[in-house]
N, C-alpha and C positions, 0 to 999 in steps of 0.2 A: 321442684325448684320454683322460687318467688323472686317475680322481677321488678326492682323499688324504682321509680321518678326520685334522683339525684336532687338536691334542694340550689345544688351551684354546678359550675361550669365545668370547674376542674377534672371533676373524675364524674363517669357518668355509666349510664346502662347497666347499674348492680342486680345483679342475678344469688339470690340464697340460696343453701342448699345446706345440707348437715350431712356428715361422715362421719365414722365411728369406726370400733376394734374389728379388726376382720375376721377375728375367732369369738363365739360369745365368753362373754368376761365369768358369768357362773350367775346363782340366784344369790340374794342376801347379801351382796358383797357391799362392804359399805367403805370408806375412807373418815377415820374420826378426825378431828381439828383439833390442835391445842389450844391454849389459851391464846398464844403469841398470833396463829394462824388468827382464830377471831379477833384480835387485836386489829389484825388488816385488812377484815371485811367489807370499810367502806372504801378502800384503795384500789385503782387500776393500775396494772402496767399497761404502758404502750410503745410498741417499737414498731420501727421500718426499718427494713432492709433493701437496700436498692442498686440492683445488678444490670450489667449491659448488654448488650442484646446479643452481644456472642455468650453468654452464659445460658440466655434466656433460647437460644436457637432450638428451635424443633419440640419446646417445651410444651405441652398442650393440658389442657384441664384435667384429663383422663388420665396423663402422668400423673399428676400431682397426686390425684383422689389415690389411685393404685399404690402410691407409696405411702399416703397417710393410711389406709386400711394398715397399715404393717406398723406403721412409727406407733396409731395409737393402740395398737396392743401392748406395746409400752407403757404408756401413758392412758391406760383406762379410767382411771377418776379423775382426766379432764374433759373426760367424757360424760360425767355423770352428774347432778340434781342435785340441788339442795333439799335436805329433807328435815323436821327438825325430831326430836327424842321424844316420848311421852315419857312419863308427863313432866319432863323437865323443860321442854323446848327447846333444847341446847341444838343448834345446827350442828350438819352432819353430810359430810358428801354420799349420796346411793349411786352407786356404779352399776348404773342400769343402763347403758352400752345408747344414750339417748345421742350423744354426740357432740363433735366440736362444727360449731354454721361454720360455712365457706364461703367467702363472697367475692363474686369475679366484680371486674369493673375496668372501666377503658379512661386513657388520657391521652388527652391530642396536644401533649409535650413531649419532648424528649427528656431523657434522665439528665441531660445537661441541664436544659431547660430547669429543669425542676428544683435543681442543688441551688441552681443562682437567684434564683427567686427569693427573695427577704421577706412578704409575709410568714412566720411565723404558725398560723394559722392552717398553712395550706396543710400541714402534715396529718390533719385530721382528715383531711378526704382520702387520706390510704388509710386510716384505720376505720372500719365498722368497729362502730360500739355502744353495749346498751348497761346500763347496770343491770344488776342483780336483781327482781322482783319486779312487780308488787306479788306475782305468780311466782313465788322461789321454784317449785318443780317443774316451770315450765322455761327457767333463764338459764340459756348456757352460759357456762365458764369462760369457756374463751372461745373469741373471733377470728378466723382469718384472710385476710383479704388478699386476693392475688390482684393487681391492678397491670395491664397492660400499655407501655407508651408507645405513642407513635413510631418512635427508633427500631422498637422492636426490644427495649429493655422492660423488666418487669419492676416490679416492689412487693412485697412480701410485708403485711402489715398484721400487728398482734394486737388484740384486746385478751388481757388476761388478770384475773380476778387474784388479786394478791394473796388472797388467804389459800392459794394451791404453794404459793412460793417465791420467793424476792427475784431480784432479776437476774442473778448466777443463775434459777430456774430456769427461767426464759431462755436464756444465751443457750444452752444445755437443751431445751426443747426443742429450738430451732437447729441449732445444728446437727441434732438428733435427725431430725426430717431430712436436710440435706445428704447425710448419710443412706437412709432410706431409700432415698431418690436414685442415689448411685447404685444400689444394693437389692431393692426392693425386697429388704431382709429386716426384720424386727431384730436391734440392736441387744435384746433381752440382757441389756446392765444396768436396768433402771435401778437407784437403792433411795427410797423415802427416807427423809431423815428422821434420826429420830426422837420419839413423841414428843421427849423433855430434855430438854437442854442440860444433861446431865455434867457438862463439863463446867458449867457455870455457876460458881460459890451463891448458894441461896443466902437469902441476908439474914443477918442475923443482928436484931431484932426484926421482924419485915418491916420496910417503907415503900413510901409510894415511891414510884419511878417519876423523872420529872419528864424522861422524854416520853412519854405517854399520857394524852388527854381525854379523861372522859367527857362525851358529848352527849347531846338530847338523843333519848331512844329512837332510834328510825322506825321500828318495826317491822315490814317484810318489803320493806324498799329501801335497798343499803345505796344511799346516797349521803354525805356529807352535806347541812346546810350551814353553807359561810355567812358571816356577818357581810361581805361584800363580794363582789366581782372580781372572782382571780385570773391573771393573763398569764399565759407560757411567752418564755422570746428563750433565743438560743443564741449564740456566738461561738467563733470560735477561738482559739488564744494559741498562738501561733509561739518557738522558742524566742524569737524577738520580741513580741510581748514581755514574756517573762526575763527577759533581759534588757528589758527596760524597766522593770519595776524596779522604785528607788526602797531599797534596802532598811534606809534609814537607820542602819547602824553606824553610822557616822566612826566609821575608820574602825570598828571595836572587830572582835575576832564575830563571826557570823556564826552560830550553831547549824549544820546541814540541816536542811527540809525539803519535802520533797515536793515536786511541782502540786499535786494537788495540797497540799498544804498551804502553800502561798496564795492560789487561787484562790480556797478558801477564807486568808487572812484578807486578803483584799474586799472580798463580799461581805465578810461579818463587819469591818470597820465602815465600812458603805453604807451598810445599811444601817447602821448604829446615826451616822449620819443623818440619813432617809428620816431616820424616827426619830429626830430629833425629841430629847425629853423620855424619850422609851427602849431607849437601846437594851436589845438581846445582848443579857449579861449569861444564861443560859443557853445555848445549840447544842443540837445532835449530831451526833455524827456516828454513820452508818458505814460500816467496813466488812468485808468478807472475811470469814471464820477460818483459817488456819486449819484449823481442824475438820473442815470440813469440804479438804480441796478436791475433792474426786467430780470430776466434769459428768456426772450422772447422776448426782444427790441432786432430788426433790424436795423445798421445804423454805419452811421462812428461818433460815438459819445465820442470814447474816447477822454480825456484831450490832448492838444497840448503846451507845455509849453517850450520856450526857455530860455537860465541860462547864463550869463556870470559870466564870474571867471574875476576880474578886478586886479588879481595878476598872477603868474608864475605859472601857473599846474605842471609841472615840477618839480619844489622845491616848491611841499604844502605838508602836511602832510595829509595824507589820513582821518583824522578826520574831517579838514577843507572841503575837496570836498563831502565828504560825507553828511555833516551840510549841503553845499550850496544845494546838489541836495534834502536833506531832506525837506528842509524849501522851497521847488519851489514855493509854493500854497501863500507865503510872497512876495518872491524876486522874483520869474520867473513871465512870460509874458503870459494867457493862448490867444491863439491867432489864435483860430477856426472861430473867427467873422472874424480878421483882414484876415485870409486864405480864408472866404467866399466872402469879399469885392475885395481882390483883383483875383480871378476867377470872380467872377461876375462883374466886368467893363470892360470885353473884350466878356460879354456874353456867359462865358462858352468855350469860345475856344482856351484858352490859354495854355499850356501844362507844367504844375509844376512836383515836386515831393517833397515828403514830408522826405522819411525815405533816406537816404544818404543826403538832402542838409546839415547839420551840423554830425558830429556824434550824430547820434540818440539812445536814451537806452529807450528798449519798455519793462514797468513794467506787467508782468503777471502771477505775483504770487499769487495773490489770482485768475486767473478763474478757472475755472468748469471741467479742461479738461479731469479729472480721476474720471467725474460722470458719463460720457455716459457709458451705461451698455449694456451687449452681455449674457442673460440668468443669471442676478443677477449678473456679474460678471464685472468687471473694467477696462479697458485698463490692460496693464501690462507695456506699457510705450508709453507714449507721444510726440510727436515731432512735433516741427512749425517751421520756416523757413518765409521769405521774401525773392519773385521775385522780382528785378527790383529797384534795391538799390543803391544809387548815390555812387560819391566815398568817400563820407564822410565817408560812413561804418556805421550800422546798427548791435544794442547788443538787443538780444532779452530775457527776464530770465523769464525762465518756472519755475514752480515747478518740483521736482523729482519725480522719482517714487514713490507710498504710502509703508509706512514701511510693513513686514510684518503681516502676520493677528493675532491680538493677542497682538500685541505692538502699543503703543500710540504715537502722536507727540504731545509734550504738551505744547510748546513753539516755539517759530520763530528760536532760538539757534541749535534744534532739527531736521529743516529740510534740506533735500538737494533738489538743484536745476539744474535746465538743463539750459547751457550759449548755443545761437547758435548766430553766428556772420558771418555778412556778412560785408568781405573788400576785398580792392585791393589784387588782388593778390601776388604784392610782398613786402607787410607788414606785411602777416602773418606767416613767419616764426620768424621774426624779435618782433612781439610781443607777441609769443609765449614763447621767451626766457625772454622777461619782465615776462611776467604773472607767468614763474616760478621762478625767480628769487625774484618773489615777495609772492611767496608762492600759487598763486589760481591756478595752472597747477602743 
């Protein structure tokens, strides 16, 4: 175990350590990447989980370790090394049982404390995180950070390396552990997805995918370098928000949409604003694959859908943006083949990225992330984020916290959600003042 000097206040006395399969995984075992996987190589996920101290009661480090030995017998090639192919170079996970680091670490707040807090900022001191390289066989995959509060509640923080899998992954990994926890049993229904997107019509003639960017070669340091300084902020948009957004249909019949729909027409008109003279006529929008609902698949399988607006985002009525991004699965492009084709005609060594080449809006309102359970008991609030986000900028929409216990949500109208966005940094005061001007701030 390695014990770090904390660089701020917030969270402090970190302790490393690494845990791995509690049975060995075998020799030669490797996990290959598809295109799409390298596609996401310069991407991190990061979430928190943050539970209260009746959850957290009697829990101690030696639990946790004893159920992770079991969970990542499951999960062995997030336990394993980047290695690359001779002599093509192509990366390649080796599942050589090296491990996932564990990092404890203390806060002299309470998880109250910690919700009401408005830096933005702070959520990186519950997650440890490092990229990928410049030593690939010596960088883990993913982080976990146990952080203790005063209260006696915990947080549960993930760095995890996109190219194991989108964040249905994560939701899925995590709750996986908490099962674990209960069990101290290896859930053994892990299912990989798989390699190729087989359900997905390859194009015919090929073209390039627009929501996929290729970038300058990093080489054995998967880091993205932006043309500027990108900031995270988050909000959240409560069913009064969204009934107060004015409609703008001015008496006409209203086409149904659904809350993230709207949220997102509100952002893409904003920021069409924001950029004045450079409006995203182009966005991505990222959706979980129907076909691929089983709460155990591993994999970058979410939908990849690009959407052009062939009018003024700027002067549309937020009914019309809202239709267009509703109806993607008509008029959008899903375009994980055409992202797999064009990684794979340079063999895997080409360096894209996915979430900033266009403005990207990542739907994840229906996952799972307030099922992982600590002693019967539920997150108390949830938080994801993206490392590694082009300057297109990057809207991520969570579900909110669950109502309290005892009251129901009984419709979509009902619920609130968690907005976390990643832009340049100096857009986002600028569309700050849209978003309230327009009512969702």
């Amino acid at each position: 175990m390695v014990s770090l000097q904390q660089d701020h206040d917030l969270v402090y006395n970190l302790k490393l350590s690494s845990v791995g399969p509690g049975h060995v995984t075998g020799s030669d075992v490797v996990h290959d990447l598809t295109g799409l996987d390298l596609a996401m190589k310069l991407h991190y996920l990061k979430a928190v989980y943050l539970f209260t101290s009746h959850a957290a009661e009697g829990l101690t480090v030696t639990n946790m370790k004893e159920a992770m030995f079991c969970w990542c017998n499951d999960y062995f090639m997030t336990c394993g090394r980047i290695r690359r192919s001779e002599p093509s170079g192509r990366p390649y996970i080796k599942c050589n049982d090296c491990g996932i680091r564990f990092v404890e670490g203390v806060c002299d707040k309470t998880v109250e404390e910690w919700v009401e807090m408005e830096e933005d900022s702070r959520w990186n001191s519950l997650v440890y995180h490092r990229a990928i390289g410049p030593e690939l066989s010596f960088s883990p995959l993913v982080y976990l950070q146990a952080t203790t509060f005063k209260c006696g509640g915990i947080s549960l923080g993930i760095s995890w390396a996109h190219l194991l899998g989108d964040a249905f992954s994560v939701s899925n990994f995590i709750n996986d552990w908490g099962r674990c926890m209960a069990t101290l049993k290896a859930n053994g229904s892990l299912t990989v997805a798989p390699r190729s997107q087989t359900a997905v019509p390859k194009p015919e003639p090929p073209s390039e995918p627009f929501s996929a960017k290729q970038v300058n070669h990093v080489g054995d340091l998967w880091v993205i370098a932006n043309n500027c300084k990108m900031e995270t902020f988050s909000f959240n948009v409560t069913p009064q928000h969204l009934s107060n957004l004015d409609d703008e249909d001015h008496g006409t019949k209203r086409k149904p949409v659904s809350a993230f729909d709207l949220i997102c027409a509100v952002i893409w008109r904003s920021m069409a604003k924001v950029r004045e003279g450079f409006e995203p006529q182009v966005v991505t929008v990222c959706r979980k694959d129907p076909n691929h609902d089983n709460n155990n698949v591993l994999g970058n399988t979410q939908i990849i859908r690009s959407i052009k607006a062939d009018f003024s985002v700027v002067e549309s009525d937020l009914n019309r943006l809202a239709s267009l991004i509703a109806d993607d699965q008509d008029q959008g492009r899903d375009e994980r083949n055409m992202i797999e084709a064009a990684v794979e005609k340079d063999e895997g060594l080409t360096d894209y990225i996915i979430y900033g080449s266009n403005l990207t809006f990542v739907n994840l309102v229906n996952s799972c992330f307030y099922e992982m359970e600590l002693k019967g008991e539920n997150p108390k609030f949830a938080y994801y984020s993206i490392q590694g986000v082009g300057d297109g900028g990057a809207v991520l929409v969570l579900p909110g916290p669950p109502p309290p216990q005892g009251s129901t949500v009984e419709n979509d109208g009902e619920r609130s959600y968690l907005v976390t966005m990643t832009l340049p940094e100096g857009e986002v005061s600028r569309l700050k003042t849209e978003l309230k001007r327009n009512g969702l701030l």
